[in-house]
Chimera marker file (.cmm) of the C-alpha trace (Angstrom):
<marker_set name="trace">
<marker id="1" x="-20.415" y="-12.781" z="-7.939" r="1" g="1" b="0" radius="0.5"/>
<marker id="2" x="-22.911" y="-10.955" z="-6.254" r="1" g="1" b="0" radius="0.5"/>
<marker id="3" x="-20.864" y="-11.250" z="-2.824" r="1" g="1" b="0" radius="0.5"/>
<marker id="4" x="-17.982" y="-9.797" z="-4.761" r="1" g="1" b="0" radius="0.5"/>
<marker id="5" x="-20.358" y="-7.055" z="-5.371" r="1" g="1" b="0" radius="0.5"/>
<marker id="6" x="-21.783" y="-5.843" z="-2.319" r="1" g="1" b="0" radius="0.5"/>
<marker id="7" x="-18.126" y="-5.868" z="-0.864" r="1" g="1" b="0" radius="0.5"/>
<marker id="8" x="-16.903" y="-3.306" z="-4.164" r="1" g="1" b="0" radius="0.5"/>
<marker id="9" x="-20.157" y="-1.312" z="-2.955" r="1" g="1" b="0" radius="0.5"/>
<marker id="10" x="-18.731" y="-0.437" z="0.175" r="1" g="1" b="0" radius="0.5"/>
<marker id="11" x="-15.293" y="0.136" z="-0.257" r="1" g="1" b="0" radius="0.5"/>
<marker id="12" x="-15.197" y="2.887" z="2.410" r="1" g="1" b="0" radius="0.5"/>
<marker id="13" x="-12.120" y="3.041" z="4.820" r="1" g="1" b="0" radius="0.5"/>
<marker id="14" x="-13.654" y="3.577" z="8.730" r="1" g="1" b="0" radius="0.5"/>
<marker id="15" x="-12.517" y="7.151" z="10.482" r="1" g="1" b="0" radius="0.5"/>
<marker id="16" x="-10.931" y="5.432" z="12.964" r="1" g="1" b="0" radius="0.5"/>
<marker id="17" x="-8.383" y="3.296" z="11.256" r="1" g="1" b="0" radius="0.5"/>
<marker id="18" x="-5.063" y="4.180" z="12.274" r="1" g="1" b="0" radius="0.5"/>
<marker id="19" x="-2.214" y="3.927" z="11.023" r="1" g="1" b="0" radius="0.5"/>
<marker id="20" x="-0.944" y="1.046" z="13.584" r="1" g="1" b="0" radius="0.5"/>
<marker id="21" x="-3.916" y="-0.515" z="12.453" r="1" g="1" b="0" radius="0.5"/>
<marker id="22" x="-3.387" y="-0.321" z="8.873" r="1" g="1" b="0" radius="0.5"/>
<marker id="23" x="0.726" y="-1.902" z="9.894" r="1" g="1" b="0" radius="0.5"/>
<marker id="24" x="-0.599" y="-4.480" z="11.609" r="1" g="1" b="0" radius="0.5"/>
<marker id="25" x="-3.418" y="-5.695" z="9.200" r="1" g="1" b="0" radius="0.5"/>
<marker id="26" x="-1.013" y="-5.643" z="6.161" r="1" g="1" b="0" radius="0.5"/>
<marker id="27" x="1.417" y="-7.581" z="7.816" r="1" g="1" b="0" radius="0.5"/>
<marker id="28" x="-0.808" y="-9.855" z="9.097" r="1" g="1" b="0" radius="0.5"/>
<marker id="29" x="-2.691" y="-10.575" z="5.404" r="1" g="1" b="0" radius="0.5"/>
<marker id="30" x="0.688" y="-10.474" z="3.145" r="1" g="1" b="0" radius="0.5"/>
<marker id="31" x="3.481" y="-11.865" z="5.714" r="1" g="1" b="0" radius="0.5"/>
<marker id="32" x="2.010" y="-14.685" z="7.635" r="1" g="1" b="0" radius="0.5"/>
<marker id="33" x="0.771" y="-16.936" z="5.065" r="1" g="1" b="0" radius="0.5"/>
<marker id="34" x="2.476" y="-18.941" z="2.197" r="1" g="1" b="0" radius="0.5"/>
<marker id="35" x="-0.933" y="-17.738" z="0.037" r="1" g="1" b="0" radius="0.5"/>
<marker id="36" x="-0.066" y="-13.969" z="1.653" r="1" g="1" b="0" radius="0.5"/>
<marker id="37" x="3.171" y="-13.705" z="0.236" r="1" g="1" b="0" radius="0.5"/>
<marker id="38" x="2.773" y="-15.078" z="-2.837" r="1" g="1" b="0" radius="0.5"/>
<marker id="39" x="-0.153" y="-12.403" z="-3.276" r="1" g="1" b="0" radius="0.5"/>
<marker id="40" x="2.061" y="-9.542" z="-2.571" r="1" g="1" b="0" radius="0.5"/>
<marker id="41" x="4.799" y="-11.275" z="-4.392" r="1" g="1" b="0" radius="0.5"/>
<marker id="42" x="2.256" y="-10.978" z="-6.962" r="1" g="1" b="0" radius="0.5"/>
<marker id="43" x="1.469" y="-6.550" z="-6.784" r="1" g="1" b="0" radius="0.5"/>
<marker id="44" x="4.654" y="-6.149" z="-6.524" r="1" g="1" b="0" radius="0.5"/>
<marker id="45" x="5.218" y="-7.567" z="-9.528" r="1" g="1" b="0" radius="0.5"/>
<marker id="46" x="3.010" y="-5.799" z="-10.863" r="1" g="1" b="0" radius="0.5"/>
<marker id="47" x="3.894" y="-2.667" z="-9.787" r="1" g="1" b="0" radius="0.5"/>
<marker id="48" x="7.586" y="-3.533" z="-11.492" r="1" g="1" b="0" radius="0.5"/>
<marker id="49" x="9.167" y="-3.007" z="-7.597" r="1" g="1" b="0" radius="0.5"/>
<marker id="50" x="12.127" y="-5.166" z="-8.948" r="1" g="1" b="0" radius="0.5"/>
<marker id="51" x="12.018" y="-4.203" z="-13.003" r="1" g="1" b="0" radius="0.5"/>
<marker id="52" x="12.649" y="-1.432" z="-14.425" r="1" g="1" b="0" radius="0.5"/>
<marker id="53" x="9.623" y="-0.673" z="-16.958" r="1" g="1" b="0" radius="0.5"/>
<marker id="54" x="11.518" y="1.572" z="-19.159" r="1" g="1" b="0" radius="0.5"/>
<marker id="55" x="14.380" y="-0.943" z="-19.931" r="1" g="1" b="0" radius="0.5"/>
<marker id="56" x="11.951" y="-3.165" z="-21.916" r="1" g="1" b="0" radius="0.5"/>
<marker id="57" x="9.507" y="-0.612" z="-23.382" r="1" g="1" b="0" radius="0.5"/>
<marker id="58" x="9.821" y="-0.102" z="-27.321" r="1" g="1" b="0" radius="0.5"/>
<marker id="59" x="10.642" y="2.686" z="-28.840" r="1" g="1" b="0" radius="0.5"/>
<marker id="60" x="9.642" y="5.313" z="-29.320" r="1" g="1" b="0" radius="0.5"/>
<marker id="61" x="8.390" y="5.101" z="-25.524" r="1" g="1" b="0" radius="0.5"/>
<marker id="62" x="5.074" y="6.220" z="-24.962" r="1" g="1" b="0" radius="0.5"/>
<marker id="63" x="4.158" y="8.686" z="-22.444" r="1" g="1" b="0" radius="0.5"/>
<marker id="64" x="1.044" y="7.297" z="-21.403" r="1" g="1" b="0" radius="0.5"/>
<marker id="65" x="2.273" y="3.830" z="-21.207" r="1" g="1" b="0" radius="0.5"/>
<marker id="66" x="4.938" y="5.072" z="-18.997" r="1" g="1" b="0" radius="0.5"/>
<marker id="67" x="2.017" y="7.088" z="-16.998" r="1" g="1" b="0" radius="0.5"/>
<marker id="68" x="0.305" y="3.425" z="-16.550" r="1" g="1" b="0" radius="0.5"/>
<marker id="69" x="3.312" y="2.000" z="-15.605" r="1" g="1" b="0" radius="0.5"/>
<marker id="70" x="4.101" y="4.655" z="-12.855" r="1" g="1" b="0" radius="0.5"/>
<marker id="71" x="0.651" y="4.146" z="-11.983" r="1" g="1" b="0" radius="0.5"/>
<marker id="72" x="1.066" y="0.760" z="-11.124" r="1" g="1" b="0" radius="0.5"/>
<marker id="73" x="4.520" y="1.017" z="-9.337" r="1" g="1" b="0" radius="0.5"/>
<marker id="74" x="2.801" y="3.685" z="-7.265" r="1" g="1" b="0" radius="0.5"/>
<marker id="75" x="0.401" y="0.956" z="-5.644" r="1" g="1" b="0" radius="0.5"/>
<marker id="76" x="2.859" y="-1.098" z="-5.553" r="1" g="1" b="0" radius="0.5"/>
<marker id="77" x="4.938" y="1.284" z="-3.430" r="1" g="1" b="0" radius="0.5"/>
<marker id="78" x="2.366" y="2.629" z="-1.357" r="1" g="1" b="0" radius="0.5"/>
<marker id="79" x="0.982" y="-1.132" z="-0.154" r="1" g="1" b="0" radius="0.5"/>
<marker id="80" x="5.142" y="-1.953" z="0.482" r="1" g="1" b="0" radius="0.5"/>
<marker id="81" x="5.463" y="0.985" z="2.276" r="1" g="1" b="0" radius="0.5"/>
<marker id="82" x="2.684" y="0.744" z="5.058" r="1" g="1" b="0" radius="0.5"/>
<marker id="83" x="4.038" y="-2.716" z="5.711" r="1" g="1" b="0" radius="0.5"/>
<marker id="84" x="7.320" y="-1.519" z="6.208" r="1" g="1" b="0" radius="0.5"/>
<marker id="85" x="8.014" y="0.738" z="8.914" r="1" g="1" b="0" radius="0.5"/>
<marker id="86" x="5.869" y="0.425" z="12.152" r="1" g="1" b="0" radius="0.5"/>
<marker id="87" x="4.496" y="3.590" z="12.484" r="1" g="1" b="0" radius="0.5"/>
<marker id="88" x="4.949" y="4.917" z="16.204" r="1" g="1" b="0" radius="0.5"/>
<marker id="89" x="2.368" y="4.611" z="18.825" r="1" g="1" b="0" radius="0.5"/>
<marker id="90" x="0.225" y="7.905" z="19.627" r="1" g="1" b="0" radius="0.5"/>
<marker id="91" x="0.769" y="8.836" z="23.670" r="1" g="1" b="0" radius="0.5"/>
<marker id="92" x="-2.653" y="8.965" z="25.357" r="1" g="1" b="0" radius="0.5"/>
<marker id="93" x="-1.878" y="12.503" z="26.886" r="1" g="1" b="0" radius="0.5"/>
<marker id="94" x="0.253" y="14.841" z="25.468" r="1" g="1" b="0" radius="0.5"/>
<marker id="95" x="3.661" y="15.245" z="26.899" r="1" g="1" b="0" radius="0.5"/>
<marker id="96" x="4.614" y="18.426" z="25.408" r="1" g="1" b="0" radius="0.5"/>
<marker id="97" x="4.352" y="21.260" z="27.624" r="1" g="1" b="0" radius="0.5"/>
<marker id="98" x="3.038" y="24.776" z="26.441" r="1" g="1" b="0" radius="0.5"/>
<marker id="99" x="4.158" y="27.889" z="27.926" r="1" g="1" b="0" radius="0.5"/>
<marker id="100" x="1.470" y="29.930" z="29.638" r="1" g="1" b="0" radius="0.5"/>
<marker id="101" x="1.480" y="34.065" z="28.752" r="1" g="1" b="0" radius="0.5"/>
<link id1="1" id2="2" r="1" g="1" b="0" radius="0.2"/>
<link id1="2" id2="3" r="1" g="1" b="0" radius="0.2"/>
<link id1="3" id2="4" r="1" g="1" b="0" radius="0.2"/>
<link id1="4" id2="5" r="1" g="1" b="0" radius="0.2"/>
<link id1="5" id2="6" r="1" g="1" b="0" radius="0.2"/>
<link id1="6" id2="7" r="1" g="1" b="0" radius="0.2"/>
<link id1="7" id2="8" r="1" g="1" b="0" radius="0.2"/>
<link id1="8" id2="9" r="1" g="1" b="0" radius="0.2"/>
<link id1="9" id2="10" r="1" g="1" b="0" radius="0.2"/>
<link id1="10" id2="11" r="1" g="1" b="0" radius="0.2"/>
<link id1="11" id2="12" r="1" g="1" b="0" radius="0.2"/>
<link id1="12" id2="13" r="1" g="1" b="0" radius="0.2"/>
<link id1="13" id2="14" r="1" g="1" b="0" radius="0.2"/>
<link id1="14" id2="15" r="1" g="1" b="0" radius="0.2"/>
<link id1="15" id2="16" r="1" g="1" b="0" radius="0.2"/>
<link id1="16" id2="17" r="1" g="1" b="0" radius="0.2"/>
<link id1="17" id2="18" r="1" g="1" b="0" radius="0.2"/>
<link id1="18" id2="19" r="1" g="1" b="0" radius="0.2"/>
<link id1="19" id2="20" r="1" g="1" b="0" radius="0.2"/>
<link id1="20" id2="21" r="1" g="1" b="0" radius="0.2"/>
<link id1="21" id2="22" r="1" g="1" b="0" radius="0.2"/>
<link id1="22" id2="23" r="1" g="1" b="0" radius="0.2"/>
<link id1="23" id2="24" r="1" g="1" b="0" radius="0.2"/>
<link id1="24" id2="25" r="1" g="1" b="0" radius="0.2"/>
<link id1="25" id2="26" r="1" g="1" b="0" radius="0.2"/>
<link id1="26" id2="27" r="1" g="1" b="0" radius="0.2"/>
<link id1="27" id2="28" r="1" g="1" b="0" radius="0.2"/>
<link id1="28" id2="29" r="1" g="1" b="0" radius="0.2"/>
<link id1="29" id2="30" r="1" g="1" b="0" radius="0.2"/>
<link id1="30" id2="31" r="1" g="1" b="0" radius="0.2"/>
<link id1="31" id2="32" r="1" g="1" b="0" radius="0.2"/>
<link id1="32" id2="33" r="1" g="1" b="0" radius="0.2"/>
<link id1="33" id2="34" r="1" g="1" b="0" radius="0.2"/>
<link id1="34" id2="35" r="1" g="1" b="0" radius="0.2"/>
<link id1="35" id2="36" r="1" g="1" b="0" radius="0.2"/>
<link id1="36" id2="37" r="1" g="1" b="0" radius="0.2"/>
<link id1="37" id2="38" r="1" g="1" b="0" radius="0.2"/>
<link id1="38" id2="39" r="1" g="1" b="0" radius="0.2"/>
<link id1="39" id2="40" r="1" g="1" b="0" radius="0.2"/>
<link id1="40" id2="41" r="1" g="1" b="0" radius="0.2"/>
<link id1="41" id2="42" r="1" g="1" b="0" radius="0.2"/>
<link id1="42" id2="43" r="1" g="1" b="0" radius="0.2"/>
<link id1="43" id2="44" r="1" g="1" b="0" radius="0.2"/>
<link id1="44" id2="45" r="1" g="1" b="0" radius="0.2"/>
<link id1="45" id2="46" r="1" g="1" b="0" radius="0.2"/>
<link id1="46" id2="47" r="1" g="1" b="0" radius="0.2"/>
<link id1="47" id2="48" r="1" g="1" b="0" radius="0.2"/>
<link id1="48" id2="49" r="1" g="1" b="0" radius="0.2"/>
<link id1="49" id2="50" r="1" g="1" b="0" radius="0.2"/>
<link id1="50" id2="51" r="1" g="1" b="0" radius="0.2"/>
<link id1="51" id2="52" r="1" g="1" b="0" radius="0.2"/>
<link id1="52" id2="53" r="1" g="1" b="0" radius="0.2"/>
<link id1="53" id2="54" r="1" g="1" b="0" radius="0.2"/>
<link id1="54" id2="55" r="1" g="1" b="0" radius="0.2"/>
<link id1="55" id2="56" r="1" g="1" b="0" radius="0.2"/>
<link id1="56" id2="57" r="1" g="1" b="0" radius="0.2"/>
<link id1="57" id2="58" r="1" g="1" b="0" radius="0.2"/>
<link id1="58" id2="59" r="1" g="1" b="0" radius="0.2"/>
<link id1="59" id2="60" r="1" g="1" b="0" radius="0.2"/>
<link id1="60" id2="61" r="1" g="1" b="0" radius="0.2"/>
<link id1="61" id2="62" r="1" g="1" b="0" radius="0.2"/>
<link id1="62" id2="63" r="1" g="1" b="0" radius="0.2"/>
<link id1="63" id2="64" r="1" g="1" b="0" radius="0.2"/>
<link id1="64" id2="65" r="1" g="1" b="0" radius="0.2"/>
<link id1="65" id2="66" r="1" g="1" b="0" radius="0.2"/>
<link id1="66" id2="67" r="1" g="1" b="0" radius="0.2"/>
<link id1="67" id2="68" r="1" g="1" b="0" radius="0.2"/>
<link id1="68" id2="69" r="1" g="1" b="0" radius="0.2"/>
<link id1="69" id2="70" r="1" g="1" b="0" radius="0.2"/>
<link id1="70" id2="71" r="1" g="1" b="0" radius="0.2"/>
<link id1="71" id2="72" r="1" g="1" b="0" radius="0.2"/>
<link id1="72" id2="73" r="1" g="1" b="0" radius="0.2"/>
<link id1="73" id2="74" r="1" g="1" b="0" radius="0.2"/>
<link id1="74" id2="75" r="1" g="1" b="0" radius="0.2"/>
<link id1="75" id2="76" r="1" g="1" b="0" radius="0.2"/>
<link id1="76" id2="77" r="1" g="1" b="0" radius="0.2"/>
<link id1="77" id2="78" r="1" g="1" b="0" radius="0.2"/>
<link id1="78" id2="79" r="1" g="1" b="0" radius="0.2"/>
<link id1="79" id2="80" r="1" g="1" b="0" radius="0.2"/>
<link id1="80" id2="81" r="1" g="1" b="0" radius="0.2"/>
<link id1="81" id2="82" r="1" g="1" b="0" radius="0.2"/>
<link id1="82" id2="83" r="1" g="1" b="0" radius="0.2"/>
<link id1="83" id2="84" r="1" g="1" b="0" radius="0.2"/>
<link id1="84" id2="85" r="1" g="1" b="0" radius="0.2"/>
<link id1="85" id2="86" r="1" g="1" b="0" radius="0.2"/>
<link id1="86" id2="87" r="1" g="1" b="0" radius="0.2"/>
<link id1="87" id2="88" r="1" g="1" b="0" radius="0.2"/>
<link id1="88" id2="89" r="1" g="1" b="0" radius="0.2"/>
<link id1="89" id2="90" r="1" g="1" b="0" radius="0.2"/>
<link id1="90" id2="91" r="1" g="1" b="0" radius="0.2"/>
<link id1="91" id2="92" r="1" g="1" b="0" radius="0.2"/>
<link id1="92" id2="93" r="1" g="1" b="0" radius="0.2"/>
<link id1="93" id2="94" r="1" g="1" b="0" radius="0.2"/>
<link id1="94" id2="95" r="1" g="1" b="0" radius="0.2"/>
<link id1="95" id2="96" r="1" g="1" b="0" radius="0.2"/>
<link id1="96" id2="97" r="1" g="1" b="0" radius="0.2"/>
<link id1="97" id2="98" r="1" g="1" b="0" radius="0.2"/>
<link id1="98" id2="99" r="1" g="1" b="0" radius="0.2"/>
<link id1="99" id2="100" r="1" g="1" b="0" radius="0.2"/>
<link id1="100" id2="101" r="1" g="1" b="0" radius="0.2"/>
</marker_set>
């Protein structure tokens, strides 16, 4: 438990990790392992990607469940997202040119 812990303690994300970086490590945790994509099977379950929440809600619904709910499928989304599209690669000199006055 306390390794658990120490890792929650220090939940900072480094300056330096790009976005590529971010693709790439995603990817490589959910997508290239049986236990990977079970696990984001899993949040996006959770995050009703494939449900719609309001379809099984009772009524009267309840705003705050529904604010939960959103909540959830935001996480969902935003963890689906960075997996999906590779973002492009940054030039190491810029190639636009600026006009001199």
């Amino acid at each position: 438990m306390d390794e658990y812990l120490e890792i929650l303690a220090d939940l900072s994300v480094p300056e330096d990790y790009e976005r590529l970086d971010q693709y790439n490590d995603f990817r490589k945790v959910f997508l290239e392992t049986d236990q990977g994509r079970r696990v984001l099977r899993q949040i996006l379950a959770w995050g009703h990607l494939l449900k719609s929440h309001l379809v099984r809600m009772p009524r009267p619904i309840d705003p705050y469940a529904v604010l939960a709910f959103e909540g959830e499928r935001n996480l969902a989304l935003h963890i689906f997202s960075v997996m999906l599209v590779e973002p492009p690669e940054r030039p190491d000199e810029q190639t636009t040119k600026t006009k001199k006055e």
